[in-house]
N, C-alpha and C positions, 0 to 999 in steps of 0.2 A: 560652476562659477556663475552660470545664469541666474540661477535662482538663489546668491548671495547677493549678487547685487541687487536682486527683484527684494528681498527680505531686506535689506539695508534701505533701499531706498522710499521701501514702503514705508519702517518704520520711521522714517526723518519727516516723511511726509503725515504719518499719523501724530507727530510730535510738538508738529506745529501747533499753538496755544494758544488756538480764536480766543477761546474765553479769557485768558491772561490780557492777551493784548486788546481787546475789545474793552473791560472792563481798566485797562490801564489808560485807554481813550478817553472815555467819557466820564469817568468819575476818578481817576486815579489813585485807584486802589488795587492793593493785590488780593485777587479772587479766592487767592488760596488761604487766605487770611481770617476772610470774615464769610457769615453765613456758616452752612456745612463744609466748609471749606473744599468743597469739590469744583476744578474749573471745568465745569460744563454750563449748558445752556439754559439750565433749571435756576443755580446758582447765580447766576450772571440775572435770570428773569427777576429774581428776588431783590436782589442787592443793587441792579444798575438800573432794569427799565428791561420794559419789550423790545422795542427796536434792537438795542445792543443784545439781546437774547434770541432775538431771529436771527441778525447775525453772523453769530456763534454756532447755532444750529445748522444755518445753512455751510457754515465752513466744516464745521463737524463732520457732519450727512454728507458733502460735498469730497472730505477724507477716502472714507468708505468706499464710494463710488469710484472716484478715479485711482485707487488702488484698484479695484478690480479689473479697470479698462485696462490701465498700463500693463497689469499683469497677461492679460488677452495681448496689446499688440504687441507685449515685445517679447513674450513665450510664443504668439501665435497658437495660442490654446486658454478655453476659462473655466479650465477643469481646478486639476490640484494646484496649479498655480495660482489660482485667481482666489484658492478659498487661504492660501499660505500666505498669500500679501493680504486680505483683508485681516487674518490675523495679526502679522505684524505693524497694521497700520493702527489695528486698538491695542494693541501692548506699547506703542508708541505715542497713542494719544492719553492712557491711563498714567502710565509712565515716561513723562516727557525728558529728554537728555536737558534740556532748556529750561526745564524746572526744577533742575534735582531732582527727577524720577517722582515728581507726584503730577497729576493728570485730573483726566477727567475720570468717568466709571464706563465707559465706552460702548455704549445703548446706542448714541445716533452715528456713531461712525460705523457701526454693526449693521443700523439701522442702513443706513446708505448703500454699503456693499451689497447688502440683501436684495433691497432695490433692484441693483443689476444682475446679479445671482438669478433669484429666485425669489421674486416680489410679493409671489402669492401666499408664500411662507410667514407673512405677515399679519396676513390676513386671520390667520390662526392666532399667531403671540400674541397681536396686540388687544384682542379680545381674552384671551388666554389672563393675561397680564389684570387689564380692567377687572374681570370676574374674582381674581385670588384675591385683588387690592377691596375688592367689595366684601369680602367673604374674612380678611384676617385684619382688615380696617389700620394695615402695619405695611409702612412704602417697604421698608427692607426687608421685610418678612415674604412679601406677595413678589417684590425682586428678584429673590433668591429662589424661590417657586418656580420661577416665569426662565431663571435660567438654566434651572434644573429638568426644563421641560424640552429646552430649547434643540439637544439631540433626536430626542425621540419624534418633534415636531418636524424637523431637517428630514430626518432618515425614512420615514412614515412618508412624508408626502412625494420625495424624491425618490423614494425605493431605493437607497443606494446607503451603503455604510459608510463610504468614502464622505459624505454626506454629516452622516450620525457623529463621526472622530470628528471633524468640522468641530459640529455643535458644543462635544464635548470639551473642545480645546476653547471656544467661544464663549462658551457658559460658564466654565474657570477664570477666563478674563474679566467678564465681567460680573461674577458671584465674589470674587477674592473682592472685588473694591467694593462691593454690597456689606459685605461681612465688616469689612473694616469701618467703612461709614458706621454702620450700626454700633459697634464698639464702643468708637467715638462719639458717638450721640449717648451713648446710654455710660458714658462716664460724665459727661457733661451734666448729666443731669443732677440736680440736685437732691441730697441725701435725707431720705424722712427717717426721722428714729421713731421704733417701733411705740406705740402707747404702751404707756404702763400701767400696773393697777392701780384701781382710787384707791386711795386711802378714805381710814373714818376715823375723825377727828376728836381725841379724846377716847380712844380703843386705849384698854387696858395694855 
């Protein structure tokens, strides 16, 4: 029953919707609307302005974090419980109950738990990440990279598999909103007809 309420309450807490309401502050718009339609902190930097994009990030990153604390004081342990509410704090923040289930892509709420997790784990991805984005010059391509790395880089530095399942349930959360984003962008794009041959003018 402990860790229903720890999962329920994490994810109401990951569901909260900086960027929705941050962006419905300052420029009165729904975030989900315009731009790539993702309410995160990237989205909000685009469309609204920095300030309201730090923000956002900092409630995001801020998600993360105190799921993992809460998870610690009220199991009194920051083992599996702490890595179960950090996931249910990004399933809640990607898919918000307050937005009809659309969210952010859940990188800084990931980002935050990590933080208090295992900080150093970072230290890897987010170079990790930079180097794929350098190398496939594609955000959702080196994304999707970066989260498919993301057990091997958990389980590797922490020696521990309980570690690795983490990443892999971590890396599906946020690869399924990568893959969708990308969809989405590449239906949006406008349609080239292929060329066709010249003609010559006056052929029999």
């Amino acid at each position: 029953m402990e860790y229903i309420r720890l999962l329920l309450g994490s994810y109401l807490l990951g569901a909260t919707p900086f960027a929705y309401l941050v962006a419905r502050f300052f420029r009165k718009i729904d975030i989900r609307r315009v731009g790539s339609c993702n309410a995160g902190a990237t989205n909000v930097l685009r469309q609204v302005g920095f300030v309201p994009a730090l923000l956002t990030g900092i409630g995001d990153v801020g998600k993360g974090a105190v799921a993992v604390w809460w998870a610690g004081a009220y199991l009194g342990e920051v083992s599996m419980g702490s890595l179960l509410a950090l996931i249910a704090a990004m399933v809640g923040h990607n898919w918000s109950i307050w937005l009809r289930f659309e969210g952010g892509g859940g990188a800084a709420t990931f980002f935050g738990g990590m933080l208090a997790i295992a900080w150093g784990t970072l230290l890897y991805l987010v170079p990790l990440w930079a180097l794929s984005y350098r190398i496939t010059r594609h955000k959702y391509l080196s994304s999707v990279l970066t989260c498919g790395a993301i057990p091997v880089v958990l389980g590797t530095y922490l020696s521990s598999w309980q570690h690795f399942y983490f990443g892999v349930a971590a890396g599906c959360v946020m690869g399924s909103k990568q893959v969708a984003a990308w969809v989405r962008a590449a239906s949006r794009s406008p349609h080239v007809p292929p060329p066709t041959a010249p003609t010559v003018s006056g052929a029999a």
